[in-house]
MMTF fields as JSON, N, C-alpha, C and O atoms, coordinates in Angstrom:
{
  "mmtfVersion": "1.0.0",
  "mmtfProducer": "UNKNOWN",
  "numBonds": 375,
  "numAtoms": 376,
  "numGroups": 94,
  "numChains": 1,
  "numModels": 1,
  "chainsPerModel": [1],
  "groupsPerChain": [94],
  "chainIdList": ["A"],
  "bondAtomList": [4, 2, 8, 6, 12, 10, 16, 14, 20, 18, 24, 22, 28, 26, 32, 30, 36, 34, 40, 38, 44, 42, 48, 46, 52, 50, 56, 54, 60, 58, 64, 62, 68, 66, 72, 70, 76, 74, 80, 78, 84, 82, 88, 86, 92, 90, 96, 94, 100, 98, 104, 102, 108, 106, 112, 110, 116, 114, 120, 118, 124, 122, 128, 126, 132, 130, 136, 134, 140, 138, 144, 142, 148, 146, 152, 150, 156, 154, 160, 158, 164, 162, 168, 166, 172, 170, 176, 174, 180, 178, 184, 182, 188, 186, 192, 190, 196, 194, 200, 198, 204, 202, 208, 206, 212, 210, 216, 214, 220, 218, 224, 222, 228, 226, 232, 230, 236, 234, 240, 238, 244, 242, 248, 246, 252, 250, 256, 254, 260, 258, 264, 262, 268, 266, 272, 270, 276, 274, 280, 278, 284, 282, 288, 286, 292, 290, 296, 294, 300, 298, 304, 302, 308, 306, 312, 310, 316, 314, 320, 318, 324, 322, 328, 326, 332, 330, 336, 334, 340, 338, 344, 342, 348, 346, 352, 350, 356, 354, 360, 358, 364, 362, 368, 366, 372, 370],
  "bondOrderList": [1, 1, 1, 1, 1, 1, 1, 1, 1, 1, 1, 1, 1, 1, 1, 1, 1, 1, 1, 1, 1, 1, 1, 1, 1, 1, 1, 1, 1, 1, 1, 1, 1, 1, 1, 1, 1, 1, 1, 1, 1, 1, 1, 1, 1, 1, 1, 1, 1, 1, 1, 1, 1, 1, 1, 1, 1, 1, 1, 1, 1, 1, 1, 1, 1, 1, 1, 1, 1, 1, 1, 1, 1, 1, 1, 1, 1, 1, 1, 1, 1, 1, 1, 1, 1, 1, 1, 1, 1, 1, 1, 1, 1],
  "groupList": [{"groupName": "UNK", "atomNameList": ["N", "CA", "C", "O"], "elementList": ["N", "C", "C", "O"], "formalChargeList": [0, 0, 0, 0], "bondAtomList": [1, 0, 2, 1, 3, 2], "bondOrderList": [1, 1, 2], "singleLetterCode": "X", "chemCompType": "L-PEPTIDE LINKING"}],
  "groupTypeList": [0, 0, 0, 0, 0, 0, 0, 0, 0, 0, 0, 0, 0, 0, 0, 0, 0, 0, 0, 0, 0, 0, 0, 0, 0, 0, 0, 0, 0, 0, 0, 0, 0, 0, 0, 0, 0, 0, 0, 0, 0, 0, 0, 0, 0, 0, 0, 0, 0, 0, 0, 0, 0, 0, 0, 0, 0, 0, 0, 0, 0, 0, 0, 0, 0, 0, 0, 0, 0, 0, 0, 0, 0, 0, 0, 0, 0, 0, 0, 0, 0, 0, 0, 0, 0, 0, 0, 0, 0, 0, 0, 0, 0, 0],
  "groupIdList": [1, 2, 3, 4, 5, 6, 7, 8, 9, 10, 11, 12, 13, 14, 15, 16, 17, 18, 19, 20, 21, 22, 23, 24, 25, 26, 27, 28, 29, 30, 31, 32, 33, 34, 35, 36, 37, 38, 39, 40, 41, 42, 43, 44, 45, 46, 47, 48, 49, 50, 51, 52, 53, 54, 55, 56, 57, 58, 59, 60, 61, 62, 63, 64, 65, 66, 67, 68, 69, 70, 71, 72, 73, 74, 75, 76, 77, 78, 79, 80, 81, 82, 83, 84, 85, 86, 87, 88, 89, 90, 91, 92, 93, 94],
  "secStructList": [7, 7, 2, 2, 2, 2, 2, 6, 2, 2, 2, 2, 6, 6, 7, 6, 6, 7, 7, 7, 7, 1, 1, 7, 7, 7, 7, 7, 7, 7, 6, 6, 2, 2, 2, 2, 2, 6, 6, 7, 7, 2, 2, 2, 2, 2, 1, 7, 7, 3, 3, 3, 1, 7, 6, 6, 7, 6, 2, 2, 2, 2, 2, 2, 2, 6, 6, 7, 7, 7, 3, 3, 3, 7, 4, 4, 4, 4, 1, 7, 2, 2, 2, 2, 2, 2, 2, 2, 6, 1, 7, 7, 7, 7],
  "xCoordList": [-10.197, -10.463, -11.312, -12.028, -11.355, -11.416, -13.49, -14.022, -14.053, -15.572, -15.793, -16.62, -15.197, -15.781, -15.299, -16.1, -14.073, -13.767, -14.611, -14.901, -14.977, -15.911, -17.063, -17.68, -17.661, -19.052, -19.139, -20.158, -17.471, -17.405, -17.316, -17.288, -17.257, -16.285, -18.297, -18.773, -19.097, -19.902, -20.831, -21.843, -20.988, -21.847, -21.26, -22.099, -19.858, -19.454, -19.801, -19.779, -20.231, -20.588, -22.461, -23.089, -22.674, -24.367, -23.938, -24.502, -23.237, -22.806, -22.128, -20.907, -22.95, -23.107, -21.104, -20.383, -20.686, -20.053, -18.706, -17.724, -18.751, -17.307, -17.278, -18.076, -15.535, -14.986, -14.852, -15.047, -14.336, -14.286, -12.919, -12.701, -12.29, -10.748, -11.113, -10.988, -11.57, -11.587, -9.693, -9.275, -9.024, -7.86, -6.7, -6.715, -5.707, -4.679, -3.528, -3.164, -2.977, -1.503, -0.568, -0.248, 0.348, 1.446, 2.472, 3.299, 2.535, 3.11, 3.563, 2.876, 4.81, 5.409, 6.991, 7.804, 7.43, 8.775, 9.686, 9.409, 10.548, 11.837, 12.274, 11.724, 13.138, 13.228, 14.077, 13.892, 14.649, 15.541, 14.7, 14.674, 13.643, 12.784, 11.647, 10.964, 11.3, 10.279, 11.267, 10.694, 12.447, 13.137, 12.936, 12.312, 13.636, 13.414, 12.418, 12.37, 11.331, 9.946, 9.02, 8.449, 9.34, 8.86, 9.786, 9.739, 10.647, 11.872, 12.174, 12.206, 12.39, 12.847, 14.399, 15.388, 14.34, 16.257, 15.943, 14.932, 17.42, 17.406, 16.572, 15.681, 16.916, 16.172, 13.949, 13.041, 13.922, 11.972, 11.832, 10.879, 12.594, 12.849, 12.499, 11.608, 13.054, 12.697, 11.041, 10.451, 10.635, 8.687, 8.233, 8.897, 6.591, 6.002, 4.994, 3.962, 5.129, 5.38, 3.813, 3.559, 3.046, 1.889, 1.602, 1.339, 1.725, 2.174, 0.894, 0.48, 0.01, -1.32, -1.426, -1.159, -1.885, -2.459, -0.858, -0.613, 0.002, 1.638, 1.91, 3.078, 0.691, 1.006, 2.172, 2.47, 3.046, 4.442, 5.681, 6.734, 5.375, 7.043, 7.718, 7.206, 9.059, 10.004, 10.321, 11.182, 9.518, 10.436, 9.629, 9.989, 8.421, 7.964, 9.185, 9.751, 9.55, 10.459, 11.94, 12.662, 12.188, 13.974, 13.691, 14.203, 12.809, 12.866, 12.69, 13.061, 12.024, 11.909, 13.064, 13.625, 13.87, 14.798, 16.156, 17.125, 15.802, 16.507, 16.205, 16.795, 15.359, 15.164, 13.85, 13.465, 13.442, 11.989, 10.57, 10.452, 9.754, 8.472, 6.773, 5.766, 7.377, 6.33, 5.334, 5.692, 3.953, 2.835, 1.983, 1.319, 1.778, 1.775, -0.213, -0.731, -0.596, -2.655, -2.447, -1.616, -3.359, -3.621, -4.528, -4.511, -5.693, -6.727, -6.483, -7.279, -5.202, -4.851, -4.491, -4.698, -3.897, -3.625, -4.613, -4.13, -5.865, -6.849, -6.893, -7.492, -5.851, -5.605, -4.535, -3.652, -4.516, -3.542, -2.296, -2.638, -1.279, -0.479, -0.94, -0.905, -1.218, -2.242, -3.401, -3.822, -4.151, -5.246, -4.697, -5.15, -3.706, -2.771, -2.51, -2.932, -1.635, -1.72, -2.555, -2.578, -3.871, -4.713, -5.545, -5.886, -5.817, -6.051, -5.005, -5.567, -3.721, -2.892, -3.119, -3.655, -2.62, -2.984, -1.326, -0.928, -0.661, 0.272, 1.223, 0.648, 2.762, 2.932, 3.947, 4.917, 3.632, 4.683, 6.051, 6.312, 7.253, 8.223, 9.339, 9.204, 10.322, 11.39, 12.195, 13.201],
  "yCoordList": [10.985, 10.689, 11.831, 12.404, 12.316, 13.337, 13.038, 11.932, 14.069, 13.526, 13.033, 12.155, 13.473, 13.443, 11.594, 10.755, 11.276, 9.794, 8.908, 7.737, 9.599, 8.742, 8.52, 7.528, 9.575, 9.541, 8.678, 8.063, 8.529, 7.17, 6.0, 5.007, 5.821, 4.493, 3.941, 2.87, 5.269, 4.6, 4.431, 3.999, 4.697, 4.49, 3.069, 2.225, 2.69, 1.24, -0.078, -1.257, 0.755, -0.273, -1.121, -2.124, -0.17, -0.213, -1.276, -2.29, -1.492, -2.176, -3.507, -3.575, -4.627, -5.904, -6.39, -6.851, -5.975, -6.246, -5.597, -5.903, -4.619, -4.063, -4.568, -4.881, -4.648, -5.133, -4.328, -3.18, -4.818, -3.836, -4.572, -5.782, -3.856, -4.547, -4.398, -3.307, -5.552, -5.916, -6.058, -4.964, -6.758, -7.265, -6.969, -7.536, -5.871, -5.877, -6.533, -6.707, -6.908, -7.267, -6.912, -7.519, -5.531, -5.445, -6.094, -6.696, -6.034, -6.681, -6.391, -6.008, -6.67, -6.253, -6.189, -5.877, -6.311, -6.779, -5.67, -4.537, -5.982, -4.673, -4.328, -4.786, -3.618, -3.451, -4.534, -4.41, -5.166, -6.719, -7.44, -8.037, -7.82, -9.075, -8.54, -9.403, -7.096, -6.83, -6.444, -6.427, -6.228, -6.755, -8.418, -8.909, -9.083, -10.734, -10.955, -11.51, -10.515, -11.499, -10.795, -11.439, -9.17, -9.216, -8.424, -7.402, -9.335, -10.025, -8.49, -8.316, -7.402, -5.683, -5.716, -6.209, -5.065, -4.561, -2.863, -2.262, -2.524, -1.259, -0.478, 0.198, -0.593, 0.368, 0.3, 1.001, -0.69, -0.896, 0.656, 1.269, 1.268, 2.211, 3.219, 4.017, 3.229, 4.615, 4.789, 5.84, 3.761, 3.81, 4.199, 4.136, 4.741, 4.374, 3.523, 3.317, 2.998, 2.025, 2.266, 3.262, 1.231, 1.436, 0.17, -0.982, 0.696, -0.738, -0.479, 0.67, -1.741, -2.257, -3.089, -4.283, -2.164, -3.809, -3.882, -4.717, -2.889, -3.216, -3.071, -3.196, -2.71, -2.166, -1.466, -0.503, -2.045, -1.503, -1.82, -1.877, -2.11, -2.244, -1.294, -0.228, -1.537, -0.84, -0.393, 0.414, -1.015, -0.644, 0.252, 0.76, 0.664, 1.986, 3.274, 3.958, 3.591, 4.621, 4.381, 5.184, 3.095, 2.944, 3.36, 4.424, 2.642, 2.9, 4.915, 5.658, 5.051, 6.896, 7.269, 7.851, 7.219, 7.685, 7.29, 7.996, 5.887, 6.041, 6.629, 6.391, 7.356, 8.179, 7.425, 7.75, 6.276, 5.842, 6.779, 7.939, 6.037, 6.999, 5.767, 5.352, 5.701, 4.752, 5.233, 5.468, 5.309, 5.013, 4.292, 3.578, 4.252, 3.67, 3.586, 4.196, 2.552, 2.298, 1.394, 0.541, 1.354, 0.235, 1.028, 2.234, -0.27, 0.383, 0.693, 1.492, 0.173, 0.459, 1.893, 2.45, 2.629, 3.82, 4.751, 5.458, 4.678, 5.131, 5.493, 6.272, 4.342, 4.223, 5.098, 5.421, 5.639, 6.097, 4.762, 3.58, 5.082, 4.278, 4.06, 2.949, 4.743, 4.116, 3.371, 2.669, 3.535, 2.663, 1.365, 0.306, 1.337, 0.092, -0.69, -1.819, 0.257, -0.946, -1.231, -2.412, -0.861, -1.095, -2.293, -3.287, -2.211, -3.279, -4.524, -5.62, -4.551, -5.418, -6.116, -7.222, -5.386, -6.067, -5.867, -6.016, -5.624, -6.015, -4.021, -3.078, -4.04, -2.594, -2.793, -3.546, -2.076, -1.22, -1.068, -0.37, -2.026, -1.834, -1.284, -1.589, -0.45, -0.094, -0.631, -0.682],
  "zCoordList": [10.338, 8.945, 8.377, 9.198, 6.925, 6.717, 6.704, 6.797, 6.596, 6.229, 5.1, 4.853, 4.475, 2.608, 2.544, 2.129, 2.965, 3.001, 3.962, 3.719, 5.091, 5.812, 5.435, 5.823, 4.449, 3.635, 2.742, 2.426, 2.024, 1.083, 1.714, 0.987, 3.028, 3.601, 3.65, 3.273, 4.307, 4.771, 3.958, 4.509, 2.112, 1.188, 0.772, 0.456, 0.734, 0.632, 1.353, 0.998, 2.849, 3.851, 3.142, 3.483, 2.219, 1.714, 0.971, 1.382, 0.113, -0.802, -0.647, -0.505, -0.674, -0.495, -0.638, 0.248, -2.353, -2.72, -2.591, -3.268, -1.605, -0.906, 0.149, 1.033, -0.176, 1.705, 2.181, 1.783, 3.56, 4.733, 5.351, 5.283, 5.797, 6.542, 8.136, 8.69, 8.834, 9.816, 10.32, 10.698, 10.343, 10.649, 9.282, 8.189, 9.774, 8.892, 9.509, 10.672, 8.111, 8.117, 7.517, 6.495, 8.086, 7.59, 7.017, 7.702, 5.527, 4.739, 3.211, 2.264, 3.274, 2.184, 1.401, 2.271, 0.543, -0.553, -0.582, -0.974, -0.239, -0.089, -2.134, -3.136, -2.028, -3.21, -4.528, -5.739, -4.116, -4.6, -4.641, -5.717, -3.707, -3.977, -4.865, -5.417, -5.114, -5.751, -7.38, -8.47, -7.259, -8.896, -9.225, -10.165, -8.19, -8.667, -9.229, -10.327, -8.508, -8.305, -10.219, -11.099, -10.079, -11.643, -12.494, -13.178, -12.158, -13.343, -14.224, -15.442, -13.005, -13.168, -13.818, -13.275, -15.109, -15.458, -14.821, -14.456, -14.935, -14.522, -15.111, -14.598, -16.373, -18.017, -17.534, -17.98, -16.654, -15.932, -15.461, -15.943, -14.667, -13.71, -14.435, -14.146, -15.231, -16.385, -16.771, -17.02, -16.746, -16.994, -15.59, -14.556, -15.801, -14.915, -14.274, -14.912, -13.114, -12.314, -11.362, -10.684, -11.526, -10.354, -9.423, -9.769, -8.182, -7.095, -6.823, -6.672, -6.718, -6.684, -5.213, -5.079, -4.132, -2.977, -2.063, -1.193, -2.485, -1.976, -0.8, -0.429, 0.26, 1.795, 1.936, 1.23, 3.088, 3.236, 2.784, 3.419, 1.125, 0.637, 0.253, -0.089, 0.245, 0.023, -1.2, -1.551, -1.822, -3.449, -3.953, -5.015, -3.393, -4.491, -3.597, -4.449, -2.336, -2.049, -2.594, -3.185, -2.243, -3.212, -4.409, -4.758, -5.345, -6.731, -7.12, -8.029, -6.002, -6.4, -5.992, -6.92, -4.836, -4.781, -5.9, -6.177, -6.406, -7.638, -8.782, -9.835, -8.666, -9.759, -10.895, -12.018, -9.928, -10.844, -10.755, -10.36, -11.163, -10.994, -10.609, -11.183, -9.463, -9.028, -7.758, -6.604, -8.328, -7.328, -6.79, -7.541, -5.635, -4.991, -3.962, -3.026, -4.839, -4.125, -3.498, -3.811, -2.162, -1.369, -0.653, -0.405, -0.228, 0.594, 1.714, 2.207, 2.68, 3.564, 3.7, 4.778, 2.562, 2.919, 3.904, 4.789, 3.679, 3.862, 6.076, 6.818, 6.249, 7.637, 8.104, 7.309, 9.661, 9.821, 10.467, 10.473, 10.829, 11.575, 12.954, 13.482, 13.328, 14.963, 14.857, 15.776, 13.352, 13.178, 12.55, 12.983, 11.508, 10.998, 12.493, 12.746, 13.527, 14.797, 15.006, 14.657, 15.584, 16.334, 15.505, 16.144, 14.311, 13.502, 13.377, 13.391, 13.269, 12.943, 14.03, 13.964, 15.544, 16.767, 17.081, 18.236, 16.31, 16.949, 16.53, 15.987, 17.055, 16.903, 15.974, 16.051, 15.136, 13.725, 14.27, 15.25, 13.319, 14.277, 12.717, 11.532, 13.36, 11.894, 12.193, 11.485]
}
């Protein structure tokens, strides 16, 4: 982890009112269930798009490769994939 992020991780730890991710869970909406669910027409695709908290779904990469413009925050990023396992407990499977 880089320092400058570990310097932030560990001025947050001061702070009563930040979490801390003890235990993750990989989780997350492929790109069809994340149209259903907020009720996406094609013509959505054309805006841009900010996936909030989305861990590992699919629809911020489908939607770019269709030519949308979606980014993509979650605090998890902050982890690598060996730390996502080692937290989840369990192993990252494709």
């Amino acid at each position: 982890m880089a320092a400058d992020l570990q310097t932030k991780l560990n001025a947050r730890e001061k702070n009563p009112m930040a979490f801390k991710y003890e235990n993750v869970v990989p989780w997350g909406r492929n790109f069809d269930e994340y149209m259903r669910m907020f009720d996406l027409q094609p013509e959505d695709l054309r805006k841009r798009i900010i996936g909030c908290g989305d861990g590992p779904a699919s629809f911020n990469a489908v939607a770019n490769q269709k030519g949308g413009h979606v980014t993509s925050v979650d605090p998890i990023y902050v982890f690598t994939k060996a730390e996502i396992e080692k937290k989840s407990k369990k192993p990252i499977r494709r």
